[in-house]
N, C-alpha and C positions, 0 to 999 in steps of 0.2 A: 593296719596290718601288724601281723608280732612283731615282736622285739628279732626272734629268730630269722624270720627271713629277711628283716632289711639289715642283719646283721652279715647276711652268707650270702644276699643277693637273692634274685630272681631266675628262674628258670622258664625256656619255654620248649617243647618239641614242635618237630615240624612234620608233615609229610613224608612219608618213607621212613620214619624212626631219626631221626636227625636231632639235634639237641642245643639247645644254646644260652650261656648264661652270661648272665653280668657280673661285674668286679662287686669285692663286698659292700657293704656298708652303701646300699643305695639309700639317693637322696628322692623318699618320693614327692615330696614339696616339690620339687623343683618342677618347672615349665619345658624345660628339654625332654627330650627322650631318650629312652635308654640303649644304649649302645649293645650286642650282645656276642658274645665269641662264640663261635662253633668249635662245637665238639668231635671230636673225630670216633663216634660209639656206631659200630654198625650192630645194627640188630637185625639184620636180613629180614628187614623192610616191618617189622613187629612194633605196631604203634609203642610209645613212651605214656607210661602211666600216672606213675609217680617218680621224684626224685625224691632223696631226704640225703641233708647230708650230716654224720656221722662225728665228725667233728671237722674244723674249719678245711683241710681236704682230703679228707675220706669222704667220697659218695658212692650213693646205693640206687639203682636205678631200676624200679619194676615196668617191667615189660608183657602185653599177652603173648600166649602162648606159656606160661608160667617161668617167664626167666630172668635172670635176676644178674646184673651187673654190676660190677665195685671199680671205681677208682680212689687210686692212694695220693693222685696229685691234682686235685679239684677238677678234673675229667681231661688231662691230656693225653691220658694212658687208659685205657679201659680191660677189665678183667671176669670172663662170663664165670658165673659160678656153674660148674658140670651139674653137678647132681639135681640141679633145679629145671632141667629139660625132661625128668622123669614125673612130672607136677604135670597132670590134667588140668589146664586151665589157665586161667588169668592172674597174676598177681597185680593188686589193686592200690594197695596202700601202707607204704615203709611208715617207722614212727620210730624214731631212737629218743629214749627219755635221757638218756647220758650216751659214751663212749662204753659202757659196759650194758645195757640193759637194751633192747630193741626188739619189737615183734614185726612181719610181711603178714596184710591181709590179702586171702586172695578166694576166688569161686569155689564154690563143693566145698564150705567147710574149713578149708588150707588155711594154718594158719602156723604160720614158721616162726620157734624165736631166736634172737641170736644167741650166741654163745661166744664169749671172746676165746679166740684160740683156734677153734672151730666154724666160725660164722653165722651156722646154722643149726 
């Protein structure tokens, strides 16, 4: 697996849009299993698509129904971006190449990028 995700941890959603990660720096070698924290993100039940996170805890959370959620404290706080409810569709897949540069892919085309300052 990259270097990024056993550095930020794993993520997994569950049923109803629920969320749950691991502490950083997992060890996948190891024979244990992985512990995972729940998040407290409601998405009023809108499966979890992608996570990415942004830098060690800024996360960005795409959702169907085209909706897009941030947290600033590796997900103990969660923050819906408004203007992404007005998006036909699905967003699919976050991808941040730094703390300044990021695009959301998502159905019909949508394809948002960020803008620091502004988000999106």
């Amino acid at each position: 697996l990259s270097k990024e995700i056993q550095k930020n941890g794993v993520w997994m959603s569950t049923r109803g849009g629920g969320l749950g990660f691991t502490e950083s720096n997992v060890d996948f070698d190891s024979v244990n299993g992985f512990d995972f924290i729940s998040s407290p993100i409601k998405t009023g039940g809108y499966g979890i698509l992608d996570v990415a996170f942004k830098t060690k805890d800024e996360l960005w959370v795409a959702c169907g129904g085209g909706i897009l959620y941030k947290s600033m404290n590796r997900g103990k706080t969660w923050e819906k971006e408004p203007e992404t409810e007005k998006i036909t569709g699905n967003l699919y897949k976050i991808k941040f190449f730094n703390s300044e540069s990021g695009f959301v892919l998502g159905s019909n085309g949508v394809l948002l990028k960020y803008l620091p300052g502004k988000n999106y």
